[in-house]
N, C-alpha and C positions, 0 to 999 in steps of 0.2 A: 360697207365693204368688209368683207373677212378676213382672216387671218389667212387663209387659202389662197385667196384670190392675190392677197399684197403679193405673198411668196412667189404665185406662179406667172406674174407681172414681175416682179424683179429677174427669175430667174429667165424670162421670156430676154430682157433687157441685158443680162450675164452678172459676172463676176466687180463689173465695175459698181455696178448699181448698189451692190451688194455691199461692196468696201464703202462707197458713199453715204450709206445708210448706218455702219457702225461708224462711221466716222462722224457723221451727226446726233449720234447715240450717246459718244462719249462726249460731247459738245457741251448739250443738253444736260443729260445727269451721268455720270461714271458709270455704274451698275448696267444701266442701259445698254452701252457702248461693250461692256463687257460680256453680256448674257447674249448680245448678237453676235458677236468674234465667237463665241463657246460652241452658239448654233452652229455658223459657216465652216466652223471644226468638225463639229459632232456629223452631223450631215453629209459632209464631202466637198460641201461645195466650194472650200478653198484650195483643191486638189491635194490634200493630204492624205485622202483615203488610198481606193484599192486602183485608181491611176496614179496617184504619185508613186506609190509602192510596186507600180507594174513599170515603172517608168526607170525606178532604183533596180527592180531585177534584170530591166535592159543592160544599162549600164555595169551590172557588177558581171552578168554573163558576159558582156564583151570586155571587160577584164582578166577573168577565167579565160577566154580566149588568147586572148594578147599573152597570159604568162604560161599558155598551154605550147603556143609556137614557140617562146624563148625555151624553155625548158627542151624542147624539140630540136633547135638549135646548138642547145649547147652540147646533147650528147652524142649529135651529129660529130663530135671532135675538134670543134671549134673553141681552144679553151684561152680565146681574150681573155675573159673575168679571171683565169686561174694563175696567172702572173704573179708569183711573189716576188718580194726584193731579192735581191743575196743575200743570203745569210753572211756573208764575208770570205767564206770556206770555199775555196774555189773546188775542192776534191767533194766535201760534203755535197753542193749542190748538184754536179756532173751524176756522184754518184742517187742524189735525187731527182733529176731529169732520168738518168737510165732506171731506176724503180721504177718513175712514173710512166714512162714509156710500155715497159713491161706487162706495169698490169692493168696500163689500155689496150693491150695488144691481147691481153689472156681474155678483157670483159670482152673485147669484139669478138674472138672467139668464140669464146661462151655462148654471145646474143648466135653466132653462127649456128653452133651446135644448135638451140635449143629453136631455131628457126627450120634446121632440118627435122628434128623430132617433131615437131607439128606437122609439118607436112607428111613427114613417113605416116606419122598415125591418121592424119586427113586420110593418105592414100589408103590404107588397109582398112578404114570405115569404109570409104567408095567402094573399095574391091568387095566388101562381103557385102554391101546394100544391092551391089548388082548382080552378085551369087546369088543372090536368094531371090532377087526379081527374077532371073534368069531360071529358076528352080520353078516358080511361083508361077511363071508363062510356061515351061515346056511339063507342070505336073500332070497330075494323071486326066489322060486323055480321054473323051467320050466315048464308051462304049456302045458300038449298036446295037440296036435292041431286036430280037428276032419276031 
């Protein structure tokens, strides 16, 4: 029997066959047990390779997700997190809730404006893409021929 054939008879059997054979590896003599573990590494076939690692970019993208919606949430004006204590100063803080108010009121603003400049300049792409289609259909017309 071959080297081939043990392998593709283990691997026909799985994962477990696998663990049971370096575990009789190391039984037997260390080095054994150790040069099988190295394979089932090298190889893939402990899922360390390019499934485990497609498995990790599951995982980290649906975290990127998850802190994509907070982030989304928070600047929806929702500021739970942003709660400080008192500072003690009852005038100091009033007069930092009214700063703070201010210039959320100036960034909504702002997100306002620069929400219309997109669409203005959206609108006057569209308007000259259809000028010129419109130029492009009605140009010069087929002359007949005598």
């Amino acid at each position: 029997m071959t080297a081939a054939n043990i392998t593709t008879k283990l691997d026909d059997i799985g994962l477990p066959a696998w663990i049971g054979v370096m575990v009789l590896g190391f039984i037997i003599w260390w080095p054994l047990g150790l040069a099988t573990l190295a394979f089932l590494i090298w190889s893939g076939r402990m899922g360390c390779s390019a499934r485990g690692s497609a498995r990790w970019e599951h995982k980290m993208q649906r975290m990127q997700q998850k802190m994509d919606r907070m982030r989304s949430r928070m600047g929806e004006g929702s500021q739970w997190w942003n709660h400080t204590p008192s500072s003690g100063n009852a005038a100091f803080d009033e007069y930092k809730a009214e700063t703070l108010k201010r210039l959320e009121d100036e960034q909504q603003a702002f997100r306002e404006f620069l929400d219309r400049l997109r669409m203005s300049k959206d609108r006057a792409e569209f308007d000259q893409f259809m000028a010129e289609r419109r130029r492009d259909e009605s140009g010069p017309e087929p002359q007949p021929q005598a």
